[in-house]
C-alpha positions as CSV (number, residue, x, y, z in Angstrom):
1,X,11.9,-46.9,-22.5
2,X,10.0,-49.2,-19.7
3,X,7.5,-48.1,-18.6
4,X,8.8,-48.0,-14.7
5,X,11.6,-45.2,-16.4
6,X,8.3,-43.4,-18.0
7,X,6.7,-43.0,-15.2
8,X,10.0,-42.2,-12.5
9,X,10.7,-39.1,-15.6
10,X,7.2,-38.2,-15.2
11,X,7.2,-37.6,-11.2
12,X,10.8,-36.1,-11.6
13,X,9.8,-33.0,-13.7
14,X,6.5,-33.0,-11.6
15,X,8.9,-32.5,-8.4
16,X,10.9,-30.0,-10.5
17,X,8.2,-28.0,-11.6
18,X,6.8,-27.8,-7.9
19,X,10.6,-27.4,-6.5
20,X,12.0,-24.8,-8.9
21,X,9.4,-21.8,-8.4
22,X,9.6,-22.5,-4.4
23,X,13.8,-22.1,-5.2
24,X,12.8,-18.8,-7.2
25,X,11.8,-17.3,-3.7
26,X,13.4,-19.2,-0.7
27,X,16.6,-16.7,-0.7
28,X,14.3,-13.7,-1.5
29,X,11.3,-14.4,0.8
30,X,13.6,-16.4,3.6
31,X,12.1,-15.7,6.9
32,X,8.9,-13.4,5.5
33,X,6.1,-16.6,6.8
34,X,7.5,-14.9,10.3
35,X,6.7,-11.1,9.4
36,X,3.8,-11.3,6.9
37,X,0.8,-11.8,8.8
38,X,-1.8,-13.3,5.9
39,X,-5.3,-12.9,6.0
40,X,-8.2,-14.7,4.2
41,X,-12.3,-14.0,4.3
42,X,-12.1,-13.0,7.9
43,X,-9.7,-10.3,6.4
44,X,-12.0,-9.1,3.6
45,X,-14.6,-9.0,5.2
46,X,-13.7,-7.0,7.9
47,X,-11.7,-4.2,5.4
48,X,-13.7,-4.8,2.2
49,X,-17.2,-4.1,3.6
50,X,-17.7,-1.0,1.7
51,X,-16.5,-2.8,-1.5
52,X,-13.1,-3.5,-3.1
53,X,-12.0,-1.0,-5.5
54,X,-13.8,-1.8,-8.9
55,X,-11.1,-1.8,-11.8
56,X,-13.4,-0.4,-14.7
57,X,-10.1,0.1,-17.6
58,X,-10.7,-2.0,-20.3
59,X,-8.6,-4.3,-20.7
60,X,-8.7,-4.9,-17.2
61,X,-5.2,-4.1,-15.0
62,X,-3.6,-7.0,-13.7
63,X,-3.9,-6.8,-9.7
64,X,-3.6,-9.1,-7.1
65,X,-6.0,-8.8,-4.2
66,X,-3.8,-9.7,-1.5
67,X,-5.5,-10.0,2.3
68,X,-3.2,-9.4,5.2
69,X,-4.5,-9.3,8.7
70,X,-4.9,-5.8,9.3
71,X,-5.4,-4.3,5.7
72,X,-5.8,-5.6,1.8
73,X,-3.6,-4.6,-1.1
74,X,-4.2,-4.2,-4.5
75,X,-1.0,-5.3,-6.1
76,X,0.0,-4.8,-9.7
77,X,2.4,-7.0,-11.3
78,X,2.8,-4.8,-13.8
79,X,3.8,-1.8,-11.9
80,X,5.6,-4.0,-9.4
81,X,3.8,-2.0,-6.9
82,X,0.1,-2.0,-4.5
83,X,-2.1,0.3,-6.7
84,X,-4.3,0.6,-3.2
85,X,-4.5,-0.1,0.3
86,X,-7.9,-0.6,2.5
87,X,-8.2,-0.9,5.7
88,X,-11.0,-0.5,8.4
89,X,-9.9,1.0,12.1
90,X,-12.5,0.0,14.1
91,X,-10.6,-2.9,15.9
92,X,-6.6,-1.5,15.8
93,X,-5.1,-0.4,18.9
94,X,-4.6,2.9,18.8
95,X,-4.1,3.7,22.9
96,X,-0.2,3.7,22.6
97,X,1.8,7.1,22.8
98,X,4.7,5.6,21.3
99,X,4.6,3.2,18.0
100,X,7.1,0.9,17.4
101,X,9.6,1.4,14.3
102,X,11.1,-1.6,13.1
103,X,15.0,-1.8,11.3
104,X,16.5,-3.6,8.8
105,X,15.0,-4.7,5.4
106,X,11.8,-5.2,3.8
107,X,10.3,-8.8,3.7
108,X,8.8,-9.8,0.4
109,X,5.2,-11.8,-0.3
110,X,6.2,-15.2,-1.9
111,X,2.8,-15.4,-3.2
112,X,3.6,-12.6,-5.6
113,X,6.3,-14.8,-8.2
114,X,9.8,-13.7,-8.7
115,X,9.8,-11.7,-12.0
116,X,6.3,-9.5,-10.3
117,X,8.2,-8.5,-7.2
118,X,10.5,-6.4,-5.6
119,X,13.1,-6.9,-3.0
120,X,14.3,-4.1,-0.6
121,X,17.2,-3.9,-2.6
122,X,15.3,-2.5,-6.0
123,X,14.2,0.6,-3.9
124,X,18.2,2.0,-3.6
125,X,18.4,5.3,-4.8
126,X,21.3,7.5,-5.5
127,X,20.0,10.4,-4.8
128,X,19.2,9.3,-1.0
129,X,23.2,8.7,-0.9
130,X,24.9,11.6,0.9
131,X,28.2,10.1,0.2
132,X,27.5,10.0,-3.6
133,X,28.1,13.2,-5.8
134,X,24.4,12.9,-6.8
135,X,23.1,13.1,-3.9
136,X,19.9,15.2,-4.0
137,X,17.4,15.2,-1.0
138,X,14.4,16.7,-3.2
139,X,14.6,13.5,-5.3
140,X,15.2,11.1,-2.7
141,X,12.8,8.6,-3.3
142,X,11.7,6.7,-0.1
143,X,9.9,3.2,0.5
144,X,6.5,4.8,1.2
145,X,3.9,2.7,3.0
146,X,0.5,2.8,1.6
147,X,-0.9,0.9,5.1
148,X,0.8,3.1,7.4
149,X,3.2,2.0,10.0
150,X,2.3,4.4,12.2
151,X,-1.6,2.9,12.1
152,X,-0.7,0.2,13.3
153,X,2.8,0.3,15.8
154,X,1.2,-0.4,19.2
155,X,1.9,-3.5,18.3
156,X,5.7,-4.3,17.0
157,X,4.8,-7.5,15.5
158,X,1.7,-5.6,14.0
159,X,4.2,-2.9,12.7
160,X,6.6,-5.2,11.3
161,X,4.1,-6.7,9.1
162,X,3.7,-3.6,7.3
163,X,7.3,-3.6,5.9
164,X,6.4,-5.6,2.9
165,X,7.3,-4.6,-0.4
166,X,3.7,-5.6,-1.5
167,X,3.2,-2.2,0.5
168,X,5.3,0.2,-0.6
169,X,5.9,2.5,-4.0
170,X,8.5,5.4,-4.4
171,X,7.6,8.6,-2.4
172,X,9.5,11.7,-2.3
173,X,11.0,11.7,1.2
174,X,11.6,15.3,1.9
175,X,8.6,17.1,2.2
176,X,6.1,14.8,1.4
177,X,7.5,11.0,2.7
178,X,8.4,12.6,6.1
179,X,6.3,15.9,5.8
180,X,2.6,16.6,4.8
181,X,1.7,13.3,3.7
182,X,3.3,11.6,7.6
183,X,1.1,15.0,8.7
184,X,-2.2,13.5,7.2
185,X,-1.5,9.9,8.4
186,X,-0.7,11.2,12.1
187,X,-4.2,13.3,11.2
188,X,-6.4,9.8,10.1
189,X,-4.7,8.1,13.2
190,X,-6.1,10.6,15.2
191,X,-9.8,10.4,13.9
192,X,-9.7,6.8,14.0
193,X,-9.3,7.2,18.1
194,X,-12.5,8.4,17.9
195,X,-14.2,7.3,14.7
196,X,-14.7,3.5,12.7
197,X,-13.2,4.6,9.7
198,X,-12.7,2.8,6.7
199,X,-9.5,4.3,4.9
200,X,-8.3,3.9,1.2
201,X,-4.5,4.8,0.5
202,X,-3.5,4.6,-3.8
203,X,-1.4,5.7,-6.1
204,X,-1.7,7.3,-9.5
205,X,1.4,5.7,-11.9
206,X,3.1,8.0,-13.6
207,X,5.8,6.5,-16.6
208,X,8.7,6.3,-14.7
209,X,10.9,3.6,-12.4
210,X,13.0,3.8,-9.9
211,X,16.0,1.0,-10.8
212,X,13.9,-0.3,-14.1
213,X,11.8,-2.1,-11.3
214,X,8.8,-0.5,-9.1
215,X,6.7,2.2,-11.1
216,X,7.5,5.7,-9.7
217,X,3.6,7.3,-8.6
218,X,2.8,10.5,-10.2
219,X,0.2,11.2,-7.2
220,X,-1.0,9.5,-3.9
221,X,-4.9,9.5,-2.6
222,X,-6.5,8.7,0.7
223,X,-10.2,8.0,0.8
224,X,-11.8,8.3,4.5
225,X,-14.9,7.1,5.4
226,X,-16.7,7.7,8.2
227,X,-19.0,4.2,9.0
228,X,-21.5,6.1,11.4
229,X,-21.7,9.3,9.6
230,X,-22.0,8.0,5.8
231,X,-19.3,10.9,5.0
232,X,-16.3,10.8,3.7
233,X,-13.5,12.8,2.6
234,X,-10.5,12.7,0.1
235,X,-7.2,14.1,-0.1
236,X,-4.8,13.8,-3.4
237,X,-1.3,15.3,-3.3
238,X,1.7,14.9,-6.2
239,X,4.6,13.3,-5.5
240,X,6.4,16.3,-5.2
241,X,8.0,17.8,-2.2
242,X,5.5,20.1,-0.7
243,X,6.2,23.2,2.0
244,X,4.7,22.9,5.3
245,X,1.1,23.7,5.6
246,X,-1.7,23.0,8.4
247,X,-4.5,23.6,5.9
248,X,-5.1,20.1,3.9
249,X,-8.1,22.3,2.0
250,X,-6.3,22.8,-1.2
251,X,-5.9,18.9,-1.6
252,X,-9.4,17.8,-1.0
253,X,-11.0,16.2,-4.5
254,X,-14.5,14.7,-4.9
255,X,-14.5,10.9,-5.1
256,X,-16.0,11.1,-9.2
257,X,-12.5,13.4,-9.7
258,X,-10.4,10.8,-8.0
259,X,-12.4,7.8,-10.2
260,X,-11.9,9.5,-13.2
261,X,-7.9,9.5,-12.3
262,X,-7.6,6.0,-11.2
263,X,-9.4,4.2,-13.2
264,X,-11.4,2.6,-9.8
265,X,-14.8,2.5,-8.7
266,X,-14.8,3.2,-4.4
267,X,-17.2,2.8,-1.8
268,X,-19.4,0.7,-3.8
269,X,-22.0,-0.6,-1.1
270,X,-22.5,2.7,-0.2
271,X,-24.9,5.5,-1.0
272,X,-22.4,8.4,-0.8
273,X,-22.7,11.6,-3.3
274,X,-19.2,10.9,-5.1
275,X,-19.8,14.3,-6.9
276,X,-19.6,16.3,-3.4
277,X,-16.7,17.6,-1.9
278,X,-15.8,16.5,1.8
279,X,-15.6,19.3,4.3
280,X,-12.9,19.7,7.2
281,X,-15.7,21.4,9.6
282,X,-16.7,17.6,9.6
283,X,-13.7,16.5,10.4
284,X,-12.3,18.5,13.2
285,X,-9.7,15.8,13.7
286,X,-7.9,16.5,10.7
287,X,-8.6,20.3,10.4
């Protein structure tokens, strides 16, 4: 072989190796540059001020720390799923009545690779089907946002960037999905009118998947901190249906307990008491 045909093989599997993994995701991810609104050290350092969360399993978990413009995920490829969201309040626009829902399907991230992802499609669930004979509305597992829609909707292209399967797991849709855990979101989006809040939203695996793809949560957390204050408060509920209820009391956890769960270390440039329990008679908002 001359060495003109070594060097044209050599810059044909260079353009194949480049070509192939951008093929991999141009049908999945088609269109997602227009919805996913990527962010980079302007993004972290406006939602990571208090610290990341600090993976301290050994080995460590493989997560991707992905920056978005109005919030940062933690993103397992193992789970297929964000293990946590952060994101700080202080600049959102939160003077709208009404919040913008958007339709259709879920975009995916094409910097997560093909075989760590999944597309709107994986999250189908029989049991969500009312024309199938398994239909059941207790297991209905929906595509539960970890940074909330509803945070962020005064804006629609704001809102749309949250329907990104880099920010949803499986959530039980009746009664928790679309009852106490929308009630605690609708309860954070009210302090943050009034407060710079710096707000953590995770999950706790549990051993199961929906459609052998994204990990099914056991649990889900929200960390709230309070920037002026210095207090926070935490909230930890099972991914369960749950009746209706006003009183969030009985799922209030001390930061250690929810560190001890996760395997995370939170609020790490902070000087808070992670041993004390929050108290709603600080937070009127969500009392």
């Amino acid at each position: 072989m001359t060495n003109g045909n070594i060097c044209y093989t050599a810059k044909m599997k260079f353009i194949l190796l480049i070509f192939i993994p951008l093929q991999l995701f141009s049908v999945e991810c088609k269109n997602s540059e227009k919805v996913i609104q990527l962010g980079g050290d302007k993004s972290t350092k406006t939602h990571l001020v208090v610290g990341a969360p600090k993976d301290f399993v050994k080995p460590p978990r493989l997560i991707k720390i992905l920056p978005y413009k109005n919030f940062v995920i933690g993103y397992s490829t193992k789970s297929m799923t964000p293990l946590w969201a952060q994101y700080r309040t202080k600049n959102l626009d939160l003077t709208c009545t009404k919040t913008h829902r958007p339709t259709g399907k879920f975009y995916c991230d094409p910097r997560i690779i093909k075989n760590h992802r999944c597309t709107h499609d994986d999250y189908k669930d029989v049991h969500c089907n009312r024309h199938k004979s398994r239909y059941n509305p207790r297991k209905c597992l929906a595509k539960g946002h970890l940074a909330p829609n509803s945070l962020f909707g005064c804006s629609e292209k704001d809102a749309k960037a949250t329907f990104i399967t880099t920010n949803i797991a499986p959530q039980i849709q009746n009664g928790f999905n679309g009852g106490i855990w929308r009630s605690l979101e609708q309860k954070v989006k009210k302090c943050a009118r009034k407060r710079d809040l710096t707000v953590i939203t995770g999950v706790i695996q549990g051993n199961k998947r929906l459609n052998n793809k994204p990990a099914i949560p056991y649990s889900f957390y929200k960390i709230i901190f309070d920037h002026k204050s210095g207090e926070n408060i935490n909230f930890l509920m099972k991914n369960v249906p749950h009746k209706k209820r006003k009183d969030f009391s009985p799922y209030i956890r001390s930061l250690k307990k929810l560190e001890t769960l996760t395997g995370f270390k939170y609020l790490i440039n902070t000087k808070i008491n992670k041993n004390k329990l929050g108290k709603l008679k600080n937070w009127p908002c969500i009392k």
